[in-house]
Z-matrix of the N, CA and C atoms (Angstrom, degrees):
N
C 1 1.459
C 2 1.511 1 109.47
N 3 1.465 2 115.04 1 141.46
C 4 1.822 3 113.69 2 -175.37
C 5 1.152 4 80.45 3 -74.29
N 6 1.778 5 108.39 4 157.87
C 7 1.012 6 138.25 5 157.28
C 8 1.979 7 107.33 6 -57.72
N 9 1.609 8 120.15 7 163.23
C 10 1.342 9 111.07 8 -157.95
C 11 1.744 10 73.56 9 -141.71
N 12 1.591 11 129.21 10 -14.01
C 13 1.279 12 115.11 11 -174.81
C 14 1.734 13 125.73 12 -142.27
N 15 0.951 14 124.45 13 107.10
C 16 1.143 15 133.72 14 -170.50
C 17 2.431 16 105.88 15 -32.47
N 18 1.458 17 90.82 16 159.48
C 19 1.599 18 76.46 17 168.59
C 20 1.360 19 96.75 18 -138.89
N 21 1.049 20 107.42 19 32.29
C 22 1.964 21 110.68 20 175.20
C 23 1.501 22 101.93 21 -62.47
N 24 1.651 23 115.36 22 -68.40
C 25 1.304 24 113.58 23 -156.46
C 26 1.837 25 105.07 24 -44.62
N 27 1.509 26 122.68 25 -14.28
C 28 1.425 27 112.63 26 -130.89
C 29 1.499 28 76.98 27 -93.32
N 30 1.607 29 104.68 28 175.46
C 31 1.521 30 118.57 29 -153.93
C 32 1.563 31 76.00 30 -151.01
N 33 0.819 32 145.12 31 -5.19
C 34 1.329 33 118.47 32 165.93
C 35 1.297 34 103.90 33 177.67
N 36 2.153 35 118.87 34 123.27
C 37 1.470 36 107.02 35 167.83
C 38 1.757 37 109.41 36 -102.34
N 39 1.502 38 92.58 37 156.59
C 40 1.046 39 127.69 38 168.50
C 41 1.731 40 129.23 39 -75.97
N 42 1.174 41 141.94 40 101.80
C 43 1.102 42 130.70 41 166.56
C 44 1.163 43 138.27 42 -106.37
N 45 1.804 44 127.90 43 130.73
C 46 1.535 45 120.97 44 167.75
C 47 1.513 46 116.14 45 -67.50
N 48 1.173 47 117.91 46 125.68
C 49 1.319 48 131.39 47 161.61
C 50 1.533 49 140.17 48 -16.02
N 51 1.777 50 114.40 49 -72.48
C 52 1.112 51 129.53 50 -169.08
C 53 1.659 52 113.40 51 -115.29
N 54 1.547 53 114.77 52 99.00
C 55 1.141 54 122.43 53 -164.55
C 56 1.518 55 119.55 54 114.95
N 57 1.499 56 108.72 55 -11.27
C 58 1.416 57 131.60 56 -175.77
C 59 1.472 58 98.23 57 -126.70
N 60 1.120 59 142.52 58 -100.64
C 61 1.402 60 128.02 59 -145.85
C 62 1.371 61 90.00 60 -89.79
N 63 1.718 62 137.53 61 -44.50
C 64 1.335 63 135.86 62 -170.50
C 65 1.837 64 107.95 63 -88.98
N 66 1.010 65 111.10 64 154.31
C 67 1.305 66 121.45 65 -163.03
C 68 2.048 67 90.90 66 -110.14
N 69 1.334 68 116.15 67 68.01
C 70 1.617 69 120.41 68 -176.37
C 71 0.866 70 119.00 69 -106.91
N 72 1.549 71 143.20 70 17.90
C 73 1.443 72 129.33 71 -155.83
C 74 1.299 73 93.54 72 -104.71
N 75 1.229 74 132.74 73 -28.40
C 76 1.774 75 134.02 74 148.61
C 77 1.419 76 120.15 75 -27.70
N 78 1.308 77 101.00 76 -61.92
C 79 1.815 78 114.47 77 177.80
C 80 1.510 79 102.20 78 -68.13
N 81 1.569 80 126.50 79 -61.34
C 82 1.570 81 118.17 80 -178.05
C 83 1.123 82 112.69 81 -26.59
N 84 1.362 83 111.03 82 -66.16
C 85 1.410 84 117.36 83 -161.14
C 86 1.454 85 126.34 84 -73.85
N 87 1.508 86 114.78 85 -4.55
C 88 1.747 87 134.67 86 179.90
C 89 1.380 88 100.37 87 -99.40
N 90 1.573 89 116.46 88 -19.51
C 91 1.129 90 94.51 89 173.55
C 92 1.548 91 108.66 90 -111.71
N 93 1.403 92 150.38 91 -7.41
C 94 0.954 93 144.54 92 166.74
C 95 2.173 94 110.66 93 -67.52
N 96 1.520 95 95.10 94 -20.69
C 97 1.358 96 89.59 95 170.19
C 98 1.660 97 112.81 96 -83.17
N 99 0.686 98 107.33 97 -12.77
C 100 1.691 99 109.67 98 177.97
C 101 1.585 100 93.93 99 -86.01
N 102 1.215 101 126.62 100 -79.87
C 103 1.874 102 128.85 101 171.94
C 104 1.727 103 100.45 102 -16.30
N 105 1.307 104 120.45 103 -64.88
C 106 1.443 105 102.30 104 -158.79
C 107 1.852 106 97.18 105 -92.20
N 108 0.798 107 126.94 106 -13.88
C 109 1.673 108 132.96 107 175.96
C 110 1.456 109 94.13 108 -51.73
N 111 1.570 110 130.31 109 -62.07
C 112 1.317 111 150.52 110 172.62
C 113 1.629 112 119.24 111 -39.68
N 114 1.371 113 100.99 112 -47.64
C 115 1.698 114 118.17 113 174.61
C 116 1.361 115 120.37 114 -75.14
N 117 1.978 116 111.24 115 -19.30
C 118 1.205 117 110.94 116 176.92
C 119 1.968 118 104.00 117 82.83
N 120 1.608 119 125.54 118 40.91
C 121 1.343 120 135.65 119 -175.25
C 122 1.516 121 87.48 120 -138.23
N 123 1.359 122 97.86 121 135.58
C 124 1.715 123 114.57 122 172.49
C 125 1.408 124 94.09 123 -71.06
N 126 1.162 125 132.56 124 174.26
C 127 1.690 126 142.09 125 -170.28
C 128 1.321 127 94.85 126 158.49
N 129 1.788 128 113.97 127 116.17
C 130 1.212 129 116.99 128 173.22
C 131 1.743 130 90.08 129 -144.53
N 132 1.737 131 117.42 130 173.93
C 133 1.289 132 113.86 131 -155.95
C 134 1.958 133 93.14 132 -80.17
N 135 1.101 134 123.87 133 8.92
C 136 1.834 135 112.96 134 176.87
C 137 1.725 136 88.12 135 -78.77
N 138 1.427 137 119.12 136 -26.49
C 139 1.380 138 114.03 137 -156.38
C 140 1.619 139 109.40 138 -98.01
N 141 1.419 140 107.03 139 -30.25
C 142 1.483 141 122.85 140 171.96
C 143 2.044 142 93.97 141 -61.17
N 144 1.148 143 111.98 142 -69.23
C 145 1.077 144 129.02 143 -153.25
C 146 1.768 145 109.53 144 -53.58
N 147 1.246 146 103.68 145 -40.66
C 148 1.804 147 122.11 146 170.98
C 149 1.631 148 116.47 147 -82.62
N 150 1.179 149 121.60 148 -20.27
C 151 1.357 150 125.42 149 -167.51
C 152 1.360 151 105.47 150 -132.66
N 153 1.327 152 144.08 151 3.91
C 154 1.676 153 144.50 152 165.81
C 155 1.512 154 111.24 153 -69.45
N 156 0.838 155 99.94 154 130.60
C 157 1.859 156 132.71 155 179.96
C 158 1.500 157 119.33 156 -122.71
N 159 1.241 158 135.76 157 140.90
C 160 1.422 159 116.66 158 156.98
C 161 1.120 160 114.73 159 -70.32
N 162 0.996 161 122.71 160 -27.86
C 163 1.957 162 135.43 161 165.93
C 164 1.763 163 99.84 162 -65.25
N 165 1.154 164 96.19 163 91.27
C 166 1.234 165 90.39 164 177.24
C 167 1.750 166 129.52 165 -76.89
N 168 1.641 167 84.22 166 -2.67
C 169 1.776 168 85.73 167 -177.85
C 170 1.276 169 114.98 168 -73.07
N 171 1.725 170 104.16 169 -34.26
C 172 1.904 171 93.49 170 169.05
C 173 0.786 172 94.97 171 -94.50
N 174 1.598 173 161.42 172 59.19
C 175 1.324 174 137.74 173 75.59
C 176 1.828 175 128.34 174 -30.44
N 177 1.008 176 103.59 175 -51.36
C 178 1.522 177 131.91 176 170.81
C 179 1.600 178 104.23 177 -50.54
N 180 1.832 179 114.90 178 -54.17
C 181 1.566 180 105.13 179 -173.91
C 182 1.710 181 89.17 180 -74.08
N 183 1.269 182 120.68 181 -65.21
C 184 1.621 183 112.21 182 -153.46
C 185 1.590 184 117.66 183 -40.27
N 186 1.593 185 115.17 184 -26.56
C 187 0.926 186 113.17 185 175.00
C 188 1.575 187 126.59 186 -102.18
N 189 1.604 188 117.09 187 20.19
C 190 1.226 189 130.01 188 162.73
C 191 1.523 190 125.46 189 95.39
N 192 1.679 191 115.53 190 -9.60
C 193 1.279 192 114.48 191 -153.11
C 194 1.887 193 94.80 192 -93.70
N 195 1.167 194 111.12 193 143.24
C 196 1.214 195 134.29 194 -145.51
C 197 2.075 196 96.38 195 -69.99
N 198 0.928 197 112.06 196 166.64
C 199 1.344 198 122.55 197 -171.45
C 200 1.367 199 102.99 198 -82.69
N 201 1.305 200 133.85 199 -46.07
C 202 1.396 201 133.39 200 176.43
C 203 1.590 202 115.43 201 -67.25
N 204 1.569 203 99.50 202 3.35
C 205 1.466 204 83.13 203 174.46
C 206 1.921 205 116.61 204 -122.30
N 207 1.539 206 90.44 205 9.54
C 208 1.620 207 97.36 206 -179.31
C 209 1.352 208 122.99 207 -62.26
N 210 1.896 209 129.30 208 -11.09
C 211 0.763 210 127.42 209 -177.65
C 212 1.633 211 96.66 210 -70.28
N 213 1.282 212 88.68 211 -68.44
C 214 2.272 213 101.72 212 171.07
C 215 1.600 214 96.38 213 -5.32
N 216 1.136 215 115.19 214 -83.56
C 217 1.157 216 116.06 215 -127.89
C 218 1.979 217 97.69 216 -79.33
N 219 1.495 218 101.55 217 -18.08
C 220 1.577 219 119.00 218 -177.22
C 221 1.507 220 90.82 219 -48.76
N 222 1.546 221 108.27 220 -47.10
C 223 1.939 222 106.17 221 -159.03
C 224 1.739 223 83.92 222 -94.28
N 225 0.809 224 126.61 223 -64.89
C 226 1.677 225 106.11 224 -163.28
C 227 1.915 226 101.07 225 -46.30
N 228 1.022 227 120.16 226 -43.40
C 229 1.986 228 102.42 227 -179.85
C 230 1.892 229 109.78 228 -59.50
N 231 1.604 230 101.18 229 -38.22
C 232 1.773 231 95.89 230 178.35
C 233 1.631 232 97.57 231 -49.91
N 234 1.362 233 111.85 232 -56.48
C 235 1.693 234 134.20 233 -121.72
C 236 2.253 235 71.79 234 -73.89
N 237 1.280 236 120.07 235 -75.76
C 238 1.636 237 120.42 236 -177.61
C 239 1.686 238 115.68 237 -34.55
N 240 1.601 239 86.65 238 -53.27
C 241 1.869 240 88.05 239 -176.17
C 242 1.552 241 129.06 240 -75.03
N 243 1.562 242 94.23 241 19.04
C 244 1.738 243 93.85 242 166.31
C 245 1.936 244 101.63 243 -101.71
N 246 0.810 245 93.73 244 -3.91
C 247 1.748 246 102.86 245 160.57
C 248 1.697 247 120.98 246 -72.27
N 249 1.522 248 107.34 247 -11.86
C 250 1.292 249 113.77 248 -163.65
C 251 1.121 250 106.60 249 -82.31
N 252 1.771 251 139.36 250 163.26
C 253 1.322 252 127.25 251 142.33
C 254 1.369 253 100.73 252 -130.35
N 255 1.478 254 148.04 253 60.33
C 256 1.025 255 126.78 254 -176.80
C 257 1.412 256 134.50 255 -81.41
N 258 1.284 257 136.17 256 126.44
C 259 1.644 258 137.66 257 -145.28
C 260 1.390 259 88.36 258 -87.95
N 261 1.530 260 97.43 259 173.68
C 262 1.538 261 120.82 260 174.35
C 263 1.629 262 115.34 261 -67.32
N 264 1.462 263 98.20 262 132.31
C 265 1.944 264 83.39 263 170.52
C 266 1.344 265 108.86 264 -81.08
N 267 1.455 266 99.97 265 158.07
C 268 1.349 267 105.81 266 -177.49
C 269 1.013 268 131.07 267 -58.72
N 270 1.694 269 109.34 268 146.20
C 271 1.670 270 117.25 269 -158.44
C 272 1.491 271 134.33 270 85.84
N 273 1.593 272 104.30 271 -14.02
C 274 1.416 273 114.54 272 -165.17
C 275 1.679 274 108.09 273 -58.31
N 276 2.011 275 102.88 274 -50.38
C 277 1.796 276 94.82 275 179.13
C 278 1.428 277 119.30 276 -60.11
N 279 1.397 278 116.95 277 -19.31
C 280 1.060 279 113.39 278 -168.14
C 281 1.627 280 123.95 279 -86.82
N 282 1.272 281 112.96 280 -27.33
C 283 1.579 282 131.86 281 152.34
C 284 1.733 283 98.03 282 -69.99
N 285 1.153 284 136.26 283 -54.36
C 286 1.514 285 104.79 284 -172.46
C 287 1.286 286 99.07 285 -70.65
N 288 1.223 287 146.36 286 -28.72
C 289 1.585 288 136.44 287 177.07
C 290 1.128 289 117.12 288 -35.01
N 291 1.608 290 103.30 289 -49.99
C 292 1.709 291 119.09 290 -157.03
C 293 1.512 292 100.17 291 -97.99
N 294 1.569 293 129.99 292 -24.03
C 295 1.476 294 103.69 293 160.62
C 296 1.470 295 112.14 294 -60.83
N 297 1.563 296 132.57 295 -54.63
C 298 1.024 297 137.83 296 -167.07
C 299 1.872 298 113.91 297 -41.78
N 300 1.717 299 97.69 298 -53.21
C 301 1.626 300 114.79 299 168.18
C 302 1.549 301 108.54 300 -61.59
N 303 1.302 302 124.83 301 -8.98
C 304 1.407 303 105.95 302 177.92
C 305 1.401 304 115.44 303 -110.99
N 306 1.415 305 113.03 304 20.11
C 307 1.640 306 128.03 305 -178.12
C 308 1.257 307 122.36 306 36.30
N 309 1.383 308 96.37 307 64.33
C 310 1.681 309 129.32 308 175.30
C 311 1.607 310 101.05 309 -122.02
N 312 1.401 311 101.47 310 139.94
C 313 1.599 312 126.17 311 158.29
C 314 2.028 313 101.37 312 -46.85
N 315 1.712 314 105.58 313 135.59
C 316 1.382 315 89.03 314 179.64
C 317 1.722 316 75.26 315 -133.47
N 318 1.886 317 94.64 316 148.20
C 319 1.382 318 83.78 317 -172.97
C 320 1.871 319 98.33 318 -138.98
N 321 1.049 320 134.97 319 -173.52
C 322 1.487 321 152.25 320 -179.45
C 323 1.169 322 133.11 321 -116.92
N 324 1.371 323 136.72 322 68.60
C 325 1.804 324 121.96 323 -166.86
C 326 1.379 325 82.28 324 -109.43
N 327 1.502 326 119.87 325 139.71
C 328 1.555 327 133.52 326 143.01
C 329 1.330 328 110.77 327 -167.12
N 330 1.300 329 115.95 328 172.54
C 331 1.546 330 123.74 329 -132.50
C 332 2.049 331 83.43 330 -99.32
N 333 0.720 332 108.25 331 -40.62
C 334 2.265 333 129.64 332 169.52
C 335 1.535 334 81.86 333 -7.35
N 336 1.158 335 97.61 334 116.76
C 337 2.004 336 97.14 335 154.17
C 338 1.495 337 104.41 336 -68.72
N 339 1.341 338 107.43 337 168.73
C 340 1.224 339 127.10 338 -146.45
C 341 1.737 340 96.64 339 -81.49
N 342 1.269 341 111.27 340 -63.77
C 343 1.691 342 117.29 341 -167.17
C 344 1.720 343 90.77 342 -51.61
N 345 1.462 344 139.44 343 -62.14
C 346 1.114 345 129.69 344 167.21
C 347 1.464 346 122.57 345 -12.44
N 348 1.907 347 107.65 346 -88.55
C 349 1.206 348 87.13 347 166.76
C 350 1.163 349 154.93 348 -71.00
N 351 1.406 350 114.46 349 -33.81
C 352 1.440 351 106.81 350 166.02
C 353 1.544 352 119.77 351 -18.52
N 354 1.431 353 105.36 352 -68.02
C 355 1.589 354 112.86 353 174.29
C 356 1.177 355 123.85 354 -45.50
N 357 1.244 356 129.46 355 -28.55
C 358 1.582 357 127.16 356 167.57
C 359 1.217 358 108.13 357 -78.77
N 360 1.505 359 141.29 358 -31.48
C 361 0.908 360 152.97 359 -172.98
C 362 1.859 361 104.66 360 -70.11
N 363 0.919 362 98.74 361 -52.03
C 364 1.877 363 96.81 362 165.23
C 365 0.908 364 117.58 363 -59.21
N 366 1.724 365 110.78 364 -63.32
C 367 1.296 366 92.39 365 167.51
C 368 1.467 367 161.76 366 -24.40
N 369 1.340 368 79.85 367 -35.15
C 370 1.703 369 92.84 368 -169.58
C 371 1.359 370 109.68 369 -114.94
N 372 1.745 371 106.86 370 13.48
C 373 1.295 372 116.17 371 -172.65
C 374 1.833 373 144.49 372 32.62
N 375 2.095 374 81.33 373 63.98
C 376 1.269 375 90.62 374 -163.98
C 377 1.773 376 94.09 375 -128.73
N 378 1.614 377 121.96 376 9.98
C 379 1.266 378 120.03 377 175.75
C 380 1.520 379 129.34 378 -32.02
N 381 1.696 380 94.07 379 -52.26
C 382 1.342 381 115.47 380 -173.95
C 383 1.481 382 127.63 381 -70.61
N 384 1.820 383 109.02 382 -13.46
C 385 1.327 384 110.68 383 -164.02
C 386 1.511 385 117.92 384 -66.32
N 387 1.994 386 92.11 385 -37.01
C 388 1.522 387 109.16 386 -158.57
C 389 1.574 388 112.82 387 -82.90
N 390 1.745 389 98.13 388 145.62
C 391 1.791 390 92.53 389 -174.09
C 392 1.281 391 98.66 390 -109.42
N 393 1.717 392 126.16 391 9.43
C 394 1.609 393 119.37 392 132.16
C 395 1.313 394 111.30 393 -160.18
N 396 0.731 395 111.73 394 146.53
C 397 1.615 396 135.66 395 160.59
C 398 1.704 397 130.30 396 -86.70
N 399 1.116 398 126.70 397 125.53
C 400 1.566 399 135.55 398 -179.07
C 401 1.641 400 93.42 399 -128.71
N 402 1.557 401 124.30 400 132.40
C 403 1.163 402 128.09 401 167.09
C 404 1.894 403 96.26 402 -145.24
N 405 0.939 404 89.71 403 158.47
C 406 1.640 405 112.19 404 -169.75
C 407 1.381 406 102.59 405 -26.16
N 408 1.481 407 117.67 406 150.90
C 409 1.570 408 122.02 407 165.23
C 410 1.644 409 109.22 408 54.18
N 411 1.679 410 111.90 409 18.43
C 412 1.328 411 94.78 410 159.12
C 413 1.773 412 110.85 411 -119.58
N 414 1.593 413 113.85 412 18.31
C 415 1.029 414 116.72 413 167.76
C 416 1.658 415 102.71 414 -125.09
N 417 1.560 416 147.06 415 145.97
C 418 1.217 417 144.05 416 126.75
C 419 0.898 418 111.56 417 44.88
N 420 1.631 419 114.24 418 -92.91
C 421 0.982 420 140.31 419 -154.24
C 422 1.867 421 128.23 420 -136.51
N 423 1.628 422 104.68 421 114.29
C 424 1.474 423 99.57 422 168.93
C 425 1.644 424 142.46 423 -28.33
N 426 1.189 425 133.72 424 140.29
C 427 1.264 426 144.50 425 164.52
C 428 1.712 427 95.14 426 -35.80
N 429 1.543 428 117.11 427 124.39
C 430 1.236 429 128.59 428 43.82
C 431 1.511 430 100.89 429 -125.77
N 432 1.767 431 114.49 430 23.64
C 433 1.415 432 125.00 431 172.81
C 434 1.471 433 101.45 432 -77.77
N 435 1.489 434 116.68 433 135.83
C 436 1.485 435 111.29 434 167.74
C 437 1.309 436 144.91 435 -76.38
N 438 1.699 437 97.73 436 19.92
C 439 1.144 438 116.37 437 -177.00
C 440 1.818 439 122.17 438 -66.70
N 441 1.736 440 101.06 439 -40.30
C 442 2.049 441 81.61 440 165.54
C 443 1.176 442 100.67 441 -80.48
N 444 1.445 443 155.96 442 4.96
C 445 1.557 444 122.54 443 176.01
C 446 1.434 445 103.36 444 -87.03
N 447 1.075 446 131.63 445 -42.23
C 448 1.714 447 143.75 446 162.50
C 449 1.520 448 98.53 447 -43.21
N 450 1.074 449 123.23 448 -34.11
C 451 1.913 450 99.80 449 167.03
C 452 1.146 451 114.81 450 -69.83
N 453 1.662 452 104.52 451 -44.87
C 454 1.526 453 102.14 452 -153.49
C 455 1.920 454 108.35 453 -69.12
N 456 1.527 455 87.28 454 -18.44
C 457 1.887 456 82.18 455 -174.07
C 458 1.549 457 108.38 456 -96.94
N 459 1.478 458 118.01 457 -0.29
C 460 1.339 459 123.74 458 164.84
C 461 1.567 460 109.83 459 -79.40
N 462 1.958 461 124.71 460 -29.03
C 463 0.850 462 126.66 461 162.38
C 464 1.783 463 115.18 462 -51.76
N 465 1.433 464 99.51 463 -39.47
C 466 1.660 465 100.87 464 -175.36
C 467 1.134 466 115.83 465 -100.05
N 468 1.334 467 117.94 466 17.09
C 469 1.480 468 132.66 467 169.79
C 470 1.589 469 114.47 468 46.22
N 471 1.298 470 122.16 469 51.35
C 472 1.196 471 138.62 470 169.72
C 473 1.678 472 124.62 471 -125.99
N 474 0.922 473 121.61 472 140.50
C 475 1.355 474 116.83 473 146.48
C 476 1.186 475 145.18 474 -43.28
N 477 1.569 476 117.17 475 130.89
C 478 1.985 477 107.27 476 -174.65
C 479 1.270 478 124.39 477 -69.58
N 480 1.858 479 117.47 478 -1.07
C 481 1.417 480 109.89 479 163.85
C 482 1.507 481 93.59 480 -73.15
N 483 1.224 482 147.44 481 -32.18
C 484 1.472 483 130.80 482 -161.47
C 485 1.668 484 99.18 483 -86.64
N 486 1.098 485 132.86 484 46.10
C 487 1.630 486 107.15 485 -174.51
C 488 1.695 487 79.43 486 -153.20
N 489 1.378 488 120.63 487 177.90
C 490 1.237 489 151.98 488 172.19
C 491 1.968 490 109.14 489 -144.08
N 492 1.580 491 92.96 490 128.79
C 493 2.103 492 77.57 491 171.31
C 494 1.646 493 78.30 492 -116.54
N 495 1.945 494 92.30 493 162.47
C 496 1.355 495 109.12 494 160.31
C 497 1.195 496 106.93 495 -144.36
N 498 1.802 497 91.66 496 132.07
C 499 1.650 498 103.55 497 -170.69
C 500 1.671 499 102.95 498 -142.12
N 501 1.387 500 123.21 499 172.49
C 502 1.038 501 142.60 500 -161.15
C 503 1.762 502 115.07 501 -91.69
N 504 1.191 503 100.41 502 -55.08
C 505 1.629 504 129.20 503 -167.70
C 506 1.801 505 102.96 504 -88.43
N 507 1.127 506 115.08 505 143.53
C 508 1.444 507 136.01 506 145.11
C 509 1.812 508 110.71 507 -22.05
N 510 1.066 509 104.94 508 -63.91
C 511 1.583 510 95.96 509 -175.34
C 512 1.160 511 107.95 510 -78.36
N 513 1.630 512 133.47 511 -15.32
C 514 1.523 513 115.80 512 168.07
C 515 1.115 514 105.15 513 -76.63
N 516 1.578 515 146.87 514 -24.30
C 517 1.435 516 130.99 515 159.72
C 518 1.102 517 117.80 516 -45.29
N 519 1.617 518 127.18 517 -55.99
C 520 1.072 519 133.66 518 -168.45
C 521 1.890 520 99.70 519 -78.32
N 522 0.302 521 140.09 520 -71.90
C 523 1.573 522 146.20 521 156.14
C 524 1.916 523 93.88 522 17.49
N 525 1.517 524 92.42 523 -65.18
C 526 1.806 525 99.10 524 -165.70
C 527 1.448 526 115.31 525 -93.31
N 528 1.534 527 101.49 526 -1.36
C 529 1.591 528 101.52 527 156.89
C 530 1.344 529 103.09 528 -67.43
N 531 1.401 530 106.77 529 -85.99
C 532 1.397 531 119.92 530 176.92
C 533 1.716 532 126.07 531 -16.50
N 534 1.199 533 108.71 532 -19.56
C 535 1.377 534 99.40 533 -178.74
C 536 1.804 535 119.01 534 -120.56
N 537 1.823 536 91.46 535 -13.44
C 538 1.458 537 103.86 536 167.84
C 539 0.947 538 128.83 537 133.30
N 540 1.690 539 116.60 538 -11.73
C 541 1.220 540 130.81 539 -132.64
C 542 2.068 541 92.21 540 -113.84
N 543 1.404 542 107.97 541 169.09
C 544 1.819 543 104.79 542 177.70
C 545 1.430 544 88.51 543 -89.01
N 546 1.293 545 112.88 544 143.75
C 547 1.781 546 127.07 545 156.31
C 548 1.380 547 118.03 546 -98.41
N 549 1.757 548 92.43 547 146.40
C 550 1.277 549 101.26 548 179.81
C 551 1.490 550 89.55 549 -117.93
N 552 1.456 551 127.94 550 129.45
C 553 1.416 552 134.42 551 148.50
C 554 1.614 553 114.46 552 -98.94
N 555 1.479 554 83.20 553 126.86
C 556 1.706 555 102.31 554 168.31
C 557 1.266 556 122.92 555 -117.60
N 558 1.478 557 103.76 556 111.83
C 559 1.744 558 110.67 557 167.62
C 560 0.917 559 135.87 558 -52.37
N 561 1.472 560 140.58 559 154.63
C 562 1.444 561 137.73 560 -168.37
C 563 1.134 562 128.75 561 65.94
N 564 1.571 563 144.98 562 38.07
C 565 0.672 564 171.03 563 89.80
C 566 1.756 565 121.61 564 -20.23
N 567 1.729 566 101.76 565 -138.19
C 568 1.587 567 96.22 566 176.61
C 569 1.499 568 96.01 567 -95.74
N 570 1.667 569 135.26 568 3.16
C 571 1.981 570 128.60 569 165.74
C 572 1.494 571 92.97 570 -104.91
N 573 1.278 572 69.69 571 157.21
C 574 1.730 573 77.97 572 157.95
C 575 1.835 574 101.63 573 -104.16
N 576 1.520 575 105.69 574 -168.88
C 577 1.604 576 119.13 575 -161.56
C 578 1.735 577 94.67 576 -79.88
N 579 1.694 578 122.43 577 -48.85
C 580 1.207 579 102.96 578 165.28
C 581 1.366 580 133.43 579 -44.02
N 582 1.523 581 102.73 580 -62.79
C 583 1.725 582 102.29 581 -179.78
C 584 1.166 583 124.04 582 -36.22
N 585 1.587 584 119.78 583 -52.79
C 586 1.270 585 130.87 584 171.35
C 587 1.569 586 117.04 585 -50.85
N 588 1.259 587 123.45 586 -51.99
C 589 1.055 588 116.42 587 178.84
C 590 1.797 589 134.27 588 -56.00
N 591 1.512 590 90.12 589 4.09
C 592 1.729 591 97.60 590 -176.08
C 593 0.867 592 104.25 591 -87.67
N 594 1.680 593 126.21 592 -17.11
C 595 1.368 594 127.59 593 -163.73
C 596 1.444 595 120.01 594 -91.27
N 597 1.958 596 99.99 595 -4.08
C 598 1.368 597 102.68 596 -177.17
C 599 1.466 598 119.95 597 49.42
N 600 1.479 599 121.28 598 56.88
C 601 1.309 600 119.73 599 157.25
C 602 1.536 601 110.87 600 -79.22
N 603 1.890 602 98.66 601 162.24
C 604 1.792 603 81.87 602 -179.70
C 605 1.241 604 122.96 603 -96.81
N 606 1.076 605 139.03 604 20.91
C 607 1.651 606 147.87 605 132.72
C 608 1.881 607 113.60 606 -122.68
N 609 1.252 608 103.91 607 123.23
C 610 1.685 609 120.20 608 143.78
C 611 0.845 610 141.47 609 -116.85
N 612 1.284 611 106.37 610 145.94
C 613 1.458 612 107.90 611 -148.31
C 614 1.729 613 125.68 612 -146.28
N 615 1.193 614 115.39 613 109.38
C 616 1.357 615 100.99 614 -164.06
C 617 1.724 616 137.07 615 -82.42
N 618 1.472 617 90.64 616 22.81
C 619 1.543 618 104.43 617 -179.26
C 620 1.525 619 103.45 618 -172.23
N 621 1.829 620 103.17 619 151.34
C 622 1.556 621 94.39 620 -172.29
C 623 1.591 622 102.38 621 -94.27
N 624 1.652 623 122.54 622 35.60
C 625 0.901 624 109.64 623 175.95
C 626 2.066 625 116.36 624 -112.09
N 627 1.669 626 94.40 625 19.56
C 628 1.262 627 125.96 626 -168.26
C 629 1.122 628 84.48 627 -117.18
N 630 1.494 629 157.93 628 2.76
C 631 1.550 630 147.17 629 -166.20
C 632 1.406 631 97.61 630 -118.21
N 633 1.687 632 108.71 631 -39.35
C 634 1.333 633 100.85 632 168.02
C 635 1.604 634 150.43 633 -69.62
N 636 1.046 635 116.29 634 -21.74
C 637 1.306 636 122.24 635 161.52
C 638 1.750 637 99.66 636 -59.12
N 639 1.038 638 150.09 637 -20.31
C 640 1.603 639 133.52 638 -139.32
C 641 1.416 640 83.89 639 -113.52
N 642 1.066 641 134.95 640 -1.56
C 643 1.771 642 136.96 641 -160.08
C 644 1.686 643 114.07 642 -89.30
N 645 1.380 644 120.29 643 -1.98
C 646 0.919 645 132.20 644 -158.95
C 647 1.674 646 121.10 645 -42.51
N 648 1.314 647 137.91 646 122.90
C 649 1.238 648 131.13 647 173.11
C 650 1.553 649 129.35 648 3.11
N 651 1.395 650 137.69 649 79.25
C 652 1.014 651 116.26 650 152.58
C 653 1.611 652 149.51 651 -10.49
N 654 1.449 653 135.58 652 136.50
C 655 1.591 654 134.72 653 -167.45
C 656 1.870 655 78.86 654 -89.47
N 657 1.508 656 98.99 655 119.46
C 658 1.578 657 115.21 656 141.96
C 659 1.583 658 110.08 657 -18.16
């Protein structure tokens, strides 16, 4: 799909994590079958696929498992997903290259507890890129409230007309309505290109190698 919005004005993008720069919806879903396998809850991908959230807690209600046991399952998803290695989807260094080359703020909101990402983030040797980071439980309130993107651009001391987020999921659209900011939705991830498109973000896009051309140098 052409792009419908320029990203000149923007001063700094924003990116979701998992499904956006990391290629995880393989790993999510291997490890939420092990989490509810453990709890004694059927979970197969018709159920991943209809009921996945980055908020994983209403993941947790849609699929029934009782409130006293969300801590459980908090440490059984850490305790599996250090088994994980999931790589970057394609294009990801090369779009963070080119925000960085286009002297824009590059920043991090996703719902990933922190010890998680960080660690992927070494991994894949991308610690150093970001000039902030927001990961779960360090804002209020979960995605699709706009409360971590409002940190992360209070971290970069800008305004949400100056920023763009790009995320994968429904609530990261809504996420960057809600807080002010232009959205970028990217397909193939944990939506597909329909789903996304209900949400009317103002670019979709089915690869981050379509994000890059739009990155063009910022005016001093």
């Amino acid at each position: 799909m052409m792009p419908t919005l320029t990203l000149r004005p923007a001063q700094a993008v924003l990116f979701d994590l998992d499904g956006t720069l990391l290629d995880s919806r393989t790993s999510h879903y291997r490890v939420y079958q092990h989490v509810f396998a453990d709890l004694g809850i059927r979970f197969d991908h018709a159920v991943f696929t209809q009921h996945y959230s980055p908020n994983w807690y209403l993941l947790y209600e849609r699929i029934g498992l009782p409130r006293d046991r969300w801590p459980e399952a908090d440490q059984l998803w850490l305790h599996y997903y250090e088994q994980e290695t999931p790589g970057p989807r394609t294009g990801a260094g090369q779009v963070l290259a080119a925000v960085k080359g286009s002297r824009r703020a590059l920043g991090l909101v996703t719902s990933g507890e922190r010890v998680r990402v960080e660690r992927d983030l070494d991994r894949l040797g991308w610690v150093a890129l970001f000039d902030a980071v927001v990961c779960g439980g360090d804002a209020p309130r979960m995605k699709p409230h706009p409360d971590p993107l409002r940190l992360a651009l209070n971290q970069l001391n800008l305004p949400p007309r100056a920023a763009v987020y790009v995320g994968d999921t429904i609530e990261d659209v809504q996420m960057g309505k809600a807080a002010g900011t232009a959205t970028v939705a990217l397909a193939g991830g944990f939506s597909s290109h329909e789903t996304l498109s209900g949400e009317r973000p103002d670019i979709l896009l089915d690869s981050l190698a379509e994000l890059t051309p739009l990155l063009q140098p910022i005016d001093n």
